[in-house]
C-alpha atoms as an extended CHARMM CRD file, in Angstrom:
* protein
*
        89  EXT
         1         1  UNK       CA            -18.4280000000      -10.8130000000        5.1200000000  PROA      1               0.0000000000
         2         2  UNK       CA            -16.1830000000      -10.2220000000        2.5970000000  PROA      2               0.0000000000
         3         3  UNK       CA            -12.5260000000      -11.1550000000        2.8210000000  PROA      3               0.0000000000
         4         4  UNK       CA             -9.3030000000       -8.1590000000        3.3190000000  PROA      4               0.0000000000
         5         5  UNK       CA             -7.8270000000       -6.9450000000        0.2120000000  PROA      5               0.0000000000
         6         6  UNK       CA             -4.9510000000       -4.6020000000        0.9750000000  PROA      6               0.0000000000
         7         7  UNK       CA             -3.6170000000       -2.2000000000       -1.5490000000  PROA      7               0.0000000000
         8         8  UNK       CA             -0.4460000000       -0.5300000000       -2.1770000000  PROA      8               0.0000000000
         9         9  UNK       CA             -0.6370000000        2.5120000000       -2.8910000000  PROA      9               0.0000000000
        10        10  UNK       CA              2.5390000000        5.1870000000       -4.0450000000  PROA      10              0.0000000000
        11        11  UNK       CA              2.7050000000        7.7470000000       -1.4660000000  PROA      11              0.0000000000
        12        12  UNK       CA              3.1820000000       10.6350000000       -3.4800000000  PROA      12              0.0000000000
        13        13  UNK       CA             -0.1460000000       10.3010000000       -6.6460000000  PROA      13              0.0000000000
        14        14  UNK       CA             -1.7380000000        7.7720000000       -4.2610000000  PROA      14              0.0000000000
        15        15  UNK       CA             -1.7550000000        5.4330000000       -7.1130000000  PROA      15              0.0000000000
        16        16  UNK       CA             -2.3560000000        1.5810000000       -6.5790000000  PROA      16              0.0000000000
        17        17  UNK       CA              0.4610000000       -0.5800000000       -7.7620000000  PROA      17              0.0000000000
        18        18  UNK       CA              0.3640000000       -3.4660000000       -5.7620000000  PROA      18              0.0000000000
        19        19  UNK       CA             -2.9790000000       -5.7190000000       -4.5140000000  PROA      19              0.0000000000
        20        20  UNK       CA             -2.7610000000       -8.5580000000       -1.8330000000  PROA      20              0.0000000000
        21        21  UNK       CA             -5.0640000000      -10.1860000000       -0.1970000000  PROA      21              0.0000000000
        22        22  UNK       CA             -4.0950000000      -11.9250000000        2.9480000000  PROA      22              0.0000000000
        23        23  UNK       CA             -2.0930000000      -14.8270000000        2.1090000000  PROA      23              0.0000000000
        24        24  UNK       CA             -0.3270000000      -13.6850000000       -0.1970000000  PROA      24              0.0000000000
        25        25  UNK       CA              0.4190000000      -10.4440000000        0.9730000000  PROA      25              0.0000000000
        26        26  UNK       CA              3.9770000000      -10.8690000000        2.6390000000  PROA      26              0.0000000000
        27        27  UNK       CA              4.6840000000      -12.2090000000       -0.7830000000  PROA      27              0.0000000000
        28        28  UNK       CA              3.3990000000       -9.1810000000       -2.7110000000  PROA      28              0.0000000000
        29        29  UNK       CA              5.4140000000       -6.9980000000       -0.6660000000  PROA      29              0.0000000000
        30        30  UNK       CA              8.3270000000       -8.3340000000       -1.2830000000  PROA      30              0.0000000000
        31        31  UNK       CA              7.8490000000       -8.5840000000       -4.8770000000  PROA      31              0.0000000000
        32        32  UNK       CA              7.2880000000       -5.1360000000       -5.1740000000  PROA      32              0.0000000000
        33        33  UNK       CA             10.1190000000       -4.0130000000       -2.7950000000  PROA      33              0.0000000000
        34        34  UNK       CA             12.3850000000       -5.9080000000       -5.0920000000  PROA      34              0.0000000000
        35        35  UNK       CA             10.8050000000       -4.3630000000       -8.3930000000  PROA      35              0.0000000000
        36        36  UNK       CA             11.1770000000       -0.7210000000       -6.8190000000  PROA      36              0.0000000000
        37        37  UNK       CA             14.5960000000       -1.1440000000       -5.1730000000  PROA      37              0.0000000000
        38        38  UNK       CA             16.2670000000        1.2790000000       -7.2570000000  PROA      38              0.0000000000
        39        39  UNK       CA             13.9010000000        3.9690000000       -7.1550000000  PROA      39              0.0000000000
        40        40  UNK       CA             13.4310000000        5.2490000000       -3.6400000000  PROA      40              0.0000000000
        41        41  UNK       CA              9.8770000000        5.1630000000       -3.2100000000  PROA      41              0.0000000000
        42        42  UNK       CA              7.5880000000        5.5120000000       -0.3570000000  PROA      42              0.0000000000
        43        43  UNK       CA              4.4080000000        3.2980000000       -0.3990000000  PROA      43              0.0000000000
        44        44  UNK       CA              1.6570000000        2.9760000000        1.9450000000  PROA      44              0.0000000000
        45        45  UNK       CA             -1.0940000000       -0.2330000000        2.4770000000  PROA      45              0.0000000000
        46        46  UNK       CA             -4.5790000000        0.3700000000        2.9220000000  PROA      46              0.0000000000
        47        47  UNK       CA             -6.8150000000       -2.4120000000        3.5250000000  PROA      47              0.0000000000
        48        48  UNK       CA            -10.4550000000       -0.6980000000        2.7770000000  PROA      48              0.0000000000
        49        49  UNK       CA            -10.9530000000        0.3630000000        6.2400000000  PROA      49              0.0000000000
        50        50  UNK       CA             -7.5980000000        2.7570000000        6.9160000000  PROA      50              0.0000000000
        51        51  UNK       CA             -3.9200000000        3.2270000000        6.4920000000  PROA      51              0.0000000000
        52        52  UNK       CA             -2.4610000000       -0.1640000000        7.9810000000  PROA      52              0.0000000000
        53        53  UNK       CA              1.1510000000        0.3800000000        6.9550000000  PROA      53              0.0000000000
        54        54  UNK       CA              3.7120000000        2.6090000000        5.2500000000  PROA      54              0.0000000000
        55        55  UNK       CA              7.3600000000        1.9140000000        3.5700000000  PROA      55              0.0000000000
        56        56  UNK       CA             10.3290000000        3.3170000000        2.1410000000  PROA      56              0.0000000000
        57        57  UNK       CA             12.2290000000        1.2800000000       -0.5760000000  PROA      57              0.0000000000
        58        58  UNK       CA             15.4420000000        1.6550000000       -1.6070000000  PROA      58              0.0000000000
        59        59  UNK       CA             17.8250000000       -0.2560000000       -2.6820000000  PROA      59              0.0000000000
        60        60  UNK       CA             19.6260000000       -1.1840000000        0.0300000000  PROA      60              0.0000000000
        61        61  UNK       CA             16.3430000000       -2.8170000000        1.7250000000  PROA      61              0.0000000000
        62        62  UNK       CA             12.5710000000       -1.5940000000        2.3930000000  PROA      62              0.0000000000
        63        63  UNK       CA             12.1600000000        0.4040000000        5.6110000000  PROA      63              0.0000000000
        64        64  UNK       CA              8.4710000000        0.3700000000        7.9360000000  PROA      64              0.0000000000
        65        65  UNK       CA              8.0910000000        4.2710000000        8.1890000000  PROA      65              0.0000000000
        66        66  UNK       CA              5.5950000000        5.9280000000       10.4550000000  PROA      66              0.0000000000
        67        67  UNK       CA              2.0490000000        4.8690000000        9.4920000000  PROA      67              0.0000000000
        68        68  UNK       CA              0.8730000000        7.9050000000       11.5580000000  PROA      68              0.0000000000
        69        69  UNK       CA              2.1360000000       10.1850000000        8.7510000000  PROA      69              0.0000000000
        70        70  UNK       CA              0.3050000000        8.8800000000        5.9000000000  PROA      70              0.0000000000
        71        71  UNK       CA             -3.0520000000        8.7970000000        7.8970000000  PROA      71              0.0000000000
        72        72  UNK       CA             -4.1630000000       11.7290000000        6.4180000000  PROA      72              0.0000000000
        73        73  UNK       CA             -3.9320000000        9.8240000000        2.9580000000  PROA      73              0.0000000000
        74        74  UNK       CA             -7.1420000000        7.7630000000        3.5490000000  PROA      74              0.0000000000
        75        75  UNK       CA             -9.8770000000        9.8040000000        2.0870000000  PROA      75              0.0000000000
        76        76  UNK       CA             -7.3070000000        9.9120000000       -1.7110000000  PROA      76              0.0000000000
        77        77  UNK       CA             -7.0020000000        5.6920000000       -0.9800000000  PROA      77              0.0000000000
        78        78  UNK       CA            -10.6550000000        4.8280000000       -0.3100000000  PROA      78              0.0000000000
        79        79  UNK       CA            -11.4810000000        6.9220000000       -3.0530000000  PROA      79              0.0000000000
        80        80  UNK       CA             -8.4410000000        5.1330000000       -5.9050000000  PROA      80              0.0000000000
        81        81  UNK       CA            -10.1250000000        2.1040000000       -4.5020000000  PROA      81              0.0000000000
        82        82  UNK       CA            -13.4340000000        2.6090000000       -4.8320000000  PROA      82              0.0000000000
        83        83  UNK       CA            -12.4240000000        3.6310000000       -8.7100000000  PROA      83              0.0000000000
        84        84  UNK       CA            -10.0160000000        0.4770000000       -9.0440000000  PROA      84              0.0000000000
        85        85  UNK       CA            -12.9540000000       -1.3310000000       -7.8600000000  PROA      85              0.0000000000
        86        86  UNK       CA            -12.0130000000       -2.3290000000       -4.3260000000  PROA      86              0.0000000000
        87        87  UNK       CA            -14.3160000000       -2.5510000000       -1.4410000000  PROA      87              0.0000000000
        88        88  UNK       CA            -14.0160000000       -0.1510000000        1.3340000000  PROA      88              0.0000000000
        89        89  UNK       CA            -15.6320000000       -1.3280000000        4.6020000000  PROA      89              0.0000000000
């Protein structure tokens, strides 16, 4: 069994910009909330099995936004994973 490693991925090229694994993910959240603050980005987290979570940052704080929307983004994550070499369950 191998252990979770979530990626974040930039909701609108599906690019990773952010890896966690669990214990440090709460961390690497904030860290790149506070990086993209200014920029008013939505992100969503994938963890190699599905869409887990989705955000909006702005400056003004980082917002959970309906994972339900960015569903349909899992076959464009498993595959940026697969190519950032990430395991997909």
């Amino acid at each position: 069994m191998t252990a979770t490693t979530y990626s974040f991925h930039r909701a609108y090229d599906h690019s990773i910009v952010e890896v966690a694994d669990p214990v440090n993910l709460q961390q690497r959240a904030q860290s790149l909330c506070a990086v993209r603050a200014n920029h008013g980005e939505r992100f969503y987290v994938h963890n190699g099995r599905g869409v887990v979570a989705a955000l909006l940052v702005k400056p003004h704080g980082a917002f959970d936004v309906l994972r339900d929307d960015y569903l349909r983004f899992d076959p464009e994550a498993r595959w940026t994973r697969d190519h950032f070499g990430l395991t997909n369950d």
